[in-house]
Structure formats: structure tokens, C-alpha cells
Legacy VTK file of the C-alpha trace (Angstrom):
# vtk DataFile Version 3.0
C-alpha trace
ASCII
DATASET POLYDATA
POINTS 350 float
121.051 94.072 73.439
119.300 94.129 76.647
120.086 97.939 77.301
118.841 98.726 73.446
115.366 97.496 74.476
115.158 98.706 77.348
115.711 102.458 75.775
113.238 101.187 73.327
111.094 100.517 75.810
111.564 103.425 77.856
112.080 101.384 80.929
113.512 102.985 83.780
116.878 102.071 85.434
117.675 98.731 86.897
118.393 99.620 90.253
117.408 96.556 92.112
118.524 92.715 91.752
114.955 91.984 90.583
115.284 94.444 87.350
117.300 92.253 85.282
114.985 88.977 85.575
111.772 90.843 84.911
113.230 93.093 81.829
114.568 90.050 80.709
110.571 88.162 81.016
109.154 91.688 79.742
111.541 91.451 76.565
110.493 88.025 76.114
106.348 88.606 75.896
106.772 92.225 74.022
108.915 90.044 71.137
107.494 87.293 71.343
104.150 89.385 70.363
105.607 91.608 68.117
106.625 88.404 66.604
103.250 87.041 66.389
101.321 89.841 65.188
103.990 90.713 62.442
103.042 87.052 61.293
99.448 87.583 61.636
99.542 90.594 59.760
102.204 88.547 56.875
99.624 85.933 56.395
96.661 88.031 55.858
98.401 89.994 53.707
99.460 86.594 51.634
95.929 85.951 51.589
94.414 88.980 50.820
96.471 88.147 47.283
96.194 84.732 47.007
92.492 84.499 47.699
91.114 87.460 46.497
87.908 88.087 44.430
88.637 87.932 40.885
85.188 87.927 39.442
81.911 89.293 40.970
80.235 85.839 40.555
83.270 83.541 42.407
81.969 82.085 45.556
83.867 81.699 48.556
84.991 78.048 49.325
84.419 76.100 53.055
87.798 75.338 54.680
87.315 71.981 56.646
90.104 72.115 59.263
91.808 68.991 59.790
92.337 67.805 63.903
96.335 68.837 63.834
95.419 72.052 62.627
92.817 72.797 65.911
95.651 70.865 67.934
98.403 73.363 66.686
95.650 76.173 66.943
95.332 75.486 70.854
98.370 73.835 71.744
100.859 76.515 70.143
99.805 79.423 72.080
99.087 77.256 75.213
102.661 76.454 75.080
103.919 79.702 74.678
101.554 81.101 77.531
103.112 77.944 79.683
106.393 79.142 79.114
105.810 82.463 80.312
104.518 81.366 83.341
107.163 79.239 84.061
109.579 81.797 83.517
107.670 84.180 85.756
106.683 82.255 88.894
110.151 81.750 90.371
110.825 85.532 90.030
107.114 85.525 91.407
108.150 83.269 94.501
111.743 85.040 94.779
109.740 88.437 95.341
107.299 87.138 97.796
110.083 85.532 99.915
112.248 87.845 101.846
115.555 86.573 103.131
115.863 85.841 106.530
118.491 88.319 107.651
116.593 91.462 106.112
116.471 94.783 107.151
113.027 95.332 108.199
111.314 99.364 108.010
107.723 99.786 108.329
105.610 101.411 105.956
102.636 103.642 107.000
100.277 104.627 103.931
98.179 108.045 104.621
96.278 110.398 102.167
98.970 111.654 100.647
102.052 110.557 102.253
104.318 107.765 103.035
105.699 107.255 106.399
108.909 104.976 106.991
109.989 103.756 110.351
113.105 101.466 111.478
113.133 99.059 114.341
113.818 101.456 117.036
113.526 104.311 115.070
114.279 106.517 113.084
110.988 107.378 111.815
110.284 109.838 108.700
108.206 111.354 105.791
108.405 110.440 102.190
112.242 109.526 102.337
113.295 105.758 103.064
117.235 105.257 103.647
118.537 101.948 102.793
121.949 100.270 102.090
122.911 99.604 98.907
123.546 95.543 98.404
121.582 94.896 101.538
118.033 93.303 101.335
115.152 95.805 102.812
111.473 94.274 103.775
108.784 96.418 103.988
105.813 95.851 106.359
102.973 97.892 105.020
99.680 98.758 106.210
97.541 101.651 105.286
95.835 104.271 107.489
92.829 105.021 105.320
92.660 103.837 101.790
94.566 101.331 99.369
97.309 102.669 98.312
100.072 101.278 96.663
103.863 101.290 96.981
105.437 101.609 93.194
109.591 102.390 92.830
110.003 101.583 88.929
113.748 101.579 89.289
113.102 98.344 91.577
110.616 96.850 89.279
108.643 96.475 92.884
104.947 97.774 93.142
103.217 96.126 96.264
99.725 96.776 97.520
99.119 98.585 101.079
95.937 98.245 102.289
93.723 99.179 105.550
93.380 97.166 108.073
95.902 94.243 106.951
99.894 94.108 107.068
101.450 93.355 103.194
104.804 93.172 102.721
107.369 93.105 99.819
111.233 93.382 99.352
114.342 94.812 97.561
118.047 94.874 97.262
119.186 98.125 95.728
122.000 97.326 93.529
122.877 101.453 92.845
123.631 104.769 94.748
121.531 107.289 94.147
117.990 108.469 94.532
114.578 106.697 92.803
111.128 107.907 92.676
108.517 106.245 94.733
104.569 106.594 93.357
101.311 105.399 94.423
100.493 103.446 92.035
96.230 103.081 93.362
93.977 106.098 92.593
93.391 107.178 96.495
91.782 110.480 95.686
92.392 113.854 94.636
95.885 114.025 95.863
96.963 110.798 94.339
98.895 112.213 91.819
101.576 114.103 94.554
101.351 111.415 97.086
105.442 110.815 96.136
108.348 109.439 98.163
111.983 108.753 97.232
114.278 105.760 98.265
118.023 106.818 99.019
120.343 104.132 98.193
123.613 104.767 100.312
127.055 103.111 100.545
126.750 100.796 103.374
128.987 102.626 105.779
127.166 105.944 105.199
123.840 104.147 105.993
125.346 102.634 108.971
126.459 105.912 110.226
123.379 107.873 109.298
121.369 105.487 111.053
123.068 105.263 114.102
123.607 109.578 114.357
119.551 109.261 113.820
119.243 106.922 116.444
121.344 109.049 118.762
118.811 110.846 121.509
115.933 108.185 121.220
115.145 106.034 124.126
115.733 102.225 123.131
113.435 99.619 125.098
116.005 97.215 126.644
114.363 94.383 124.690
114.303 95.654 121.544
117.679 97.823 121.323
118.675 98.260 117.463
121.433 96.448 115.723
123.294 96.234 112.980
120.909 96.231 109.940
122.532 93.718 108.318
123.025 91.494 111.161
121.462 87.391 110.864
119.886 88.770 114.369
117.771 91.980 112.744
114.303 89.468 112.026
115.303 88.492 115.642
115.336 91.881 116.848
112.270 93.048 115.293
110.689 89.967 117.402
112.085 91.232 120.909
110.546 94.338 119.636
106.944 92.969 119.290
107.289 91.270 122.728
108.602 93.944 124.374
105.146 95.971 122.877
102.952 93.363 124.397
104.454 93.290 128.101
104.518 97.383 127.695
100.578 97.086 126.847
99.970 94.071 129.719
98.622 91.447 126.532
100.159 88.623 128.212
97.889 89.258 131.575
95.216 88.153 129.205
96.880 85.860 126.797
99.647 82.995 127.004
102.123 81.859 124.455
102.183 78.265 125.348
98.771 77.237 124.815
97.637 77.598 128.576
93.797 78.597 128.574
93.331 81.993 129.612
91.575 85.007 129.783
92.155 85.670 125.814
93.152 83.009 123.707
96.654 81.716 123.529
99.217 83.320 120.728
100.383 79.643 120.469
99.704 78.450 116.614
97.103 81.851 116.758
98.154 82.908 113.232
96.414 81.525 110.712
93.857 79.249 112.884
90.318 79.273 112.092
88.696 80.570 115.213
84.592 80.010 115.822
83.185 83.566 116.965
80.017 84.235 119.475
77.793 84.401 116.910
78.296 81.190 115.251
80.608 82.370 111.756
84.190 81.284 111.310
87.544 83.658 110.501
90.887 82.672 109.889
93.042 84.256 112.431
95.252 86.209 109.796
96.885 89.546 109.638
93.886 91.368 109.314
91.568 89.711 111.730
94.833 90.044 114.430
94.749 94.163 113.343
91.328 94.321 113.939
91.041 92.160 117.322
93.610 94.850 118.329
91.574 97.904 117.395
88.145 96.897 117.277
88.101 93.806 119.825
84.564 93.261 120.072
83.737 93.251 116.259
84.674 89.543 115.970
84.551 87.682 119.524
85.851 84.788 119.363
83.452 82.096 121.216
83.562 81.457 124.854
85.141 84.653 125.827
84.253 87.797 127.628
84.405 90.665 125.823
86.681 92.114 128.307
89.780 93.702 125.725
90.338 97.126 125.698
91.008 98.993 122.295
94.332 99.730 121.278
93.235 102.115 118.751
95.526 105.090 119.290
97.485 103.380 121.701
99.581 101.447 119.800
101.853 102.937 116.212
101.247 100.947 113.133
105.092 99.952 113.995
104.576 98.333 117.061
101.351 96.612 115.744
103.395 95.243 112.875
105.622 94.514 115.271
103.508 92.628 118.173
101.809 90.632 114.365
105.210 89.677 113.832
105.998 88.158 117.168
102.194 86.149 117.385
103.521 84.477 113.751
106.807 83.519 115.165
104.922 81.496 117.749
103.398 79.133 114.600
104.689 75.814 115.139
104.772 72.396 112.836
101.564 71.306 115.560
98.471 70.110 114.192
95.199 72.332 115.237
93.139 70.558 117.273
90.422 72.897 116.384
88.988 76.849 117.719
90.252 78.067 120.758
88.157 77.417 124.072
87.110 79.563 126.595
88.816 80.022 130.110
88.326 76.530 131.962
87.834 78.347 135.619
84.515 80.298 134.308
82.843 83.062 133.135
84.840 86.385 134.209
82.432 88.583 136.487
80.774 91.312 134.174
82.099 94.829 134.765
LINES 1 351
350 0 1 2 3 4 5 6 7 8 9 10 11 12 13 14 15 16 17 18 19 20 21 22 23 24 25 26 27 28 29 30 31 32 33 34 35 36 37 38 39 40 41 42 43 44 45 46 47 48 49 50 51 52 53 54 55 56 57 58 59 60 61 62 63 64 65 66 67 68 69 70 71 72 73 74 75 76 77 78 79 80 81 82 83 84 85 86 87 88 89 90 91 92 93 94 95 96 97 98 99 100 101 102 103 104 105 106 107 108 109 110 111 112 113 114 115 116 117 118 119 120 121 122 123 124 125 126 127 128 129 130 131 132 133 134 135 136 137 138 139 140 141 142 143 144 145 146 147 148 149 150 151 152 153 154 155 156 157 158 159 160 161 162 163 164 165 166 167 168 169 170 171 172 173 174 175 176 177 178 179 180 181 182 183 184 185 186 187 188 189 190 191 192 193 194 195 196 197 198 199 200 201 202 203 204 205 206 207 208 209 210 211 212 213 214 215 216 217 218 219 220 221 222 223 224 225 226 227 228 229 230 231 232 233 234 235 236 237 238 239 240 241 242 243 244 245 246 247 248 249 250 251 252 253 254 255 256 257 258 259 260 261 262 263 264 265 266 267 268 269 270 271 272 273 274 275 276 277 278 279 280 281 282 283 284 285 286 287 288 289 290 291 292 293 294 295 296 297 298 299 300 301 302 303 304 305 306 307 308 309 310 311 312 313 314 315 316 317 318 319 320 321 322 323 324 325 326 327 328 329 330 331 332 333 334 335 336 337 338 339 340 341 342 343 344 345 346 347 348 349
């Protein structure tokens, strides 16, 4: 039954464990209105018979609606809109909740191409490798416009925008090859800004990935492993700290809350921080981007403005990557309010 509508449909493929779930929520709300409006059109038809003009001089009578008819007016497609909703949310939450032992690739969103990189590398153009069976994230950003990452086999489609880090996830449950689109009008060459995912047998990923890997120097604390390993989130972690001692942030900032010259990556993410000129920002993915590339757009109060851009310095990887390791120093502490200042002083001005 369920592969008869879906040729009806002309839905693609299920190729990913989320396909099933949402055909099955899509067959639900295209029969349940087919259902509805073949009623609909049933009882004005009945009634187009029944009630009829039969002589030019018959007036039309008032219909005074009882209280259970408005109640089953309002409550009947309430409950059916209720239903779909709580059929959809937990495939809603399931999407928006990667599992912890993922295989993470960064995704880098340019007029018109897509650009995947691994954790170490390998890095390419409008082809993403992945194991088939294995969950993937994606860590998404864009370079100039918003774009949108669409694979209709996966039933995924996941905005990328500028300036700010999205993510989504997949586990490819076939071999083969699937079409990637964006799925955002980005300009004129929207239409052949394409990619394609390559599902592979798990051993042939392995061994792909490590012959890629083979010639590219590996930071000692972020060397790859296994993509399926409990340790890859870990890895991708090591990665991000091993960016930020390469680019000297911890001269400038601390990760246990010790005042500093910058403020401290202790519970940074998602803090509301008080700037110089009085507004408030939460401290979230796209502030952190921007403090990184554009440091003196939004100072936060009671600091110098003495950070240097990292605007062509740093890869959209390694930015995900530093974001990453900032999060993973969230804890369960209560904010005791904006950061503050270095306690020793103003810094000399340069």
C-alpha cells in the first residue's frame, strides 16, 4: 500500500531512515483531505438536489445552527489538525537531534556550489561520501546567500544561511547515488547549483576515506578516527581546540571563567552579553561567527577592542569547529549575568 502511493504520489525513493515516518505523515494529510473534500463536494451535491429552487417565487429559509453543530464545526477539524501535529513533532524532534556518535562533515554554501569537508579532511566539491547505516551531521554555514540543502531521497531539506552555523542529519539506508538541490532561489545560477550524496558500503567508505586522508598533515590534537567511532563528536572537539591554540584565542580568553583580556568561553554560548553601546545579544552561533570576523561590530562592554579579524584566516571548518568546542564548555551553572571586563584595568591603547 505504502509503495502504491508513493508512485501515486511521485515521491522519490526512501533512502534515509526518516523517509518512511514522513511518507507515512504525508499519506495521512493528502487522504485525509482527499477524504474531506470528496465529502464536501458529496454534500453539496446532496444539496444542490434536495434544496433546489423549484419555483421562481420560493424563498430561501434561515438555518439557525444549534451550539453542537458550531462545537463539531470547530472541534472536528481542530482535532484532526491536533493529530497531525502530534504525529509530526517527534519526527520533528528526531530530525533536529543528532545522535551523539555521528559522523560530522561540514557544509560550505557558495553561489553555485556546495563544498563538503571531513574532520581532518578530505575536503571536496558537490560530492559528499557517507556510509550507508551510519548517521552523518551536517554543520552548515553559507558564504554569501541563503541557500538551502534539499536531498529528496532523504526527505531532509535544511536551511544554510550567512553568517550562522545550521545543522541537520541523516542515516542513508541505500547504496547508490541521490541528487542534492538548493532548494532557496540564490540567483541566476540557482537552478545548477547541484550536488550528489554517495551512499557506500561501510568498508568502502572506510577505505576511501582513509586513501583520501593519505598525504594530508593531521594536527596531533585533532588526528581523524574512525567515523563511526562514540569518540568522532569528541574528535571534532580536539579539533576546535586545537584551532584556537593554532590562532593564540586562549592568550585572550579562558575556559574556566577567569577574567581576562576577552571574555571567558565558560557558559559563553548562549549568554546574553551587554555591548559598549548599551544593547543586549545572545551569545549564539551567529553573534560567535561574527565576533570572529567582524570583532568590533558588537563589543561586548568593558573590553578593549583589541581582537584581530579572523576573516580569511580561519576555513568555515575550523570556525564550525572552534563554535563547536565554545558550546561544549556550556555547563548546568546558573548565569550570574554579562561578562565583566578585565579586573587589572584598561589595556594600554595601541
Amino acid at each position: 500500500m505504502n509503495e502504491l502511493l508513493r508512485r501515486i504520489l511521485f515521491l522519490p525513493e526512501q533512502a534515509s531512515s526518516f523517509a518512511p515516518g514522513l511518507d507515512a505523515l504525508h499519506y495521512s494529510i493528502i487522504l485525509t483531505s482527499m477524504a474531506v473534500a470528496t465529502l464536501i463536494a458529496l454534500v453539496a451535491l446532496v444539496f444542490y438536489v434536495r434544496f433546489r429552487q423549484r419555483s421562481p417565487t420560493q424563498s430561501t429559509p434561515v438555518v439557525k445552527p444549534r451550539w453542537y453543530h458550531e462545537v463539531a464545526f470547530i472541534g472536528v477539524p481542530l482535532v484532526v489538525f491536533l493529530a497531525w501535529f502530534f504525529i509530526g513533532f517527534p519526527k520533528y524532534v528526531e530530525m533536529q537531534s543528532p545522535p551523539a556518535n555521528s559522523m560530522q562533515v561540514f557544509v560550505e554554501a557558495k553561489k553555485w556550489m556546495w563544498k563538503f569537508a571531513y574532520p581532518g579532511g578530505p575536503s571536496g566539491l558537490d560530492v559528499l561520501h557517507v556510509p550507508v547505516n551510519r548517521p552523518v551531521r551536517l554543520l552548515m554555514t553559507s558564504r554569501d546567500v541563503i541557500h538551502s540543502f534539499f536531498v529528496p531521497s532523504f526527505r531532509i531539506k535544511q536551511d544554510v544561511l550567512p553568517g550562522r552555523y545550521t545543522q541537520t542529519w541523516f542515516k542513508a539506508t541505500q547504496v547508490g547515488k541521490f541528487q542534492v538541490f538548493c532548494a532557496e532561489m540564490c540567483g541566476v545560477g540557482h537552478s545548477a547549483m547541484l550536488a550528489e550524496v554517495v551512499v557506500m558500503p561501510e568498508a568502502e567508505f572506510d577505505a576511501w576515506l582513509a586513501d583520501q586522508r593519505r598525504g594530508i598533515p593531521q594536527a596531533q590534537d585533532s588526528a581523524p578516527v574512525a567515523a563511526d567511532s562514540p569518540n568522532a563528536n569528541a574528535s571534532l572537539l580536539a579539533q576546535g581546540k586545537a584551532v584556537a591554540e593554532r590562532n593564540e584565542c586562549f592568550k585572550c580568553h579562558t575556559v574556566d571563567g577567569t577574567q581576562h583580556i576577552g571574555p571567558t568561553w565558560l557558559d559563553l554560548y548562549r549568554k546574553r552579553e551587554r555591548l559598549s553601546d548599551g544593547s543586549t545579544v545572545v551569545a549564539d552561533e551567529g553573534y560567535l561567527t561574527e565576533s570572529m570576523m567582524d570583532p568590533n561590530a558588537k563589543l561586548v562592554a568593558g573590553y578593549q577592542a583589541v581582537m584581530p579579524t579572523y576573516q580569511g584566516k580561519m576555513s568555515p571548518p575550523e570556525v564550525a569547529a572552534v563554535l563547536e568546542y565554545i558550546k561544549s564548555l556550556r555547563t548546568d551553572a546558573v548565569s550570574a549575568g554579562p561578562s565583566k571586563g578585565p579586573s587589572y584595568g584598561p589595556l594600554p591603547s595601541k
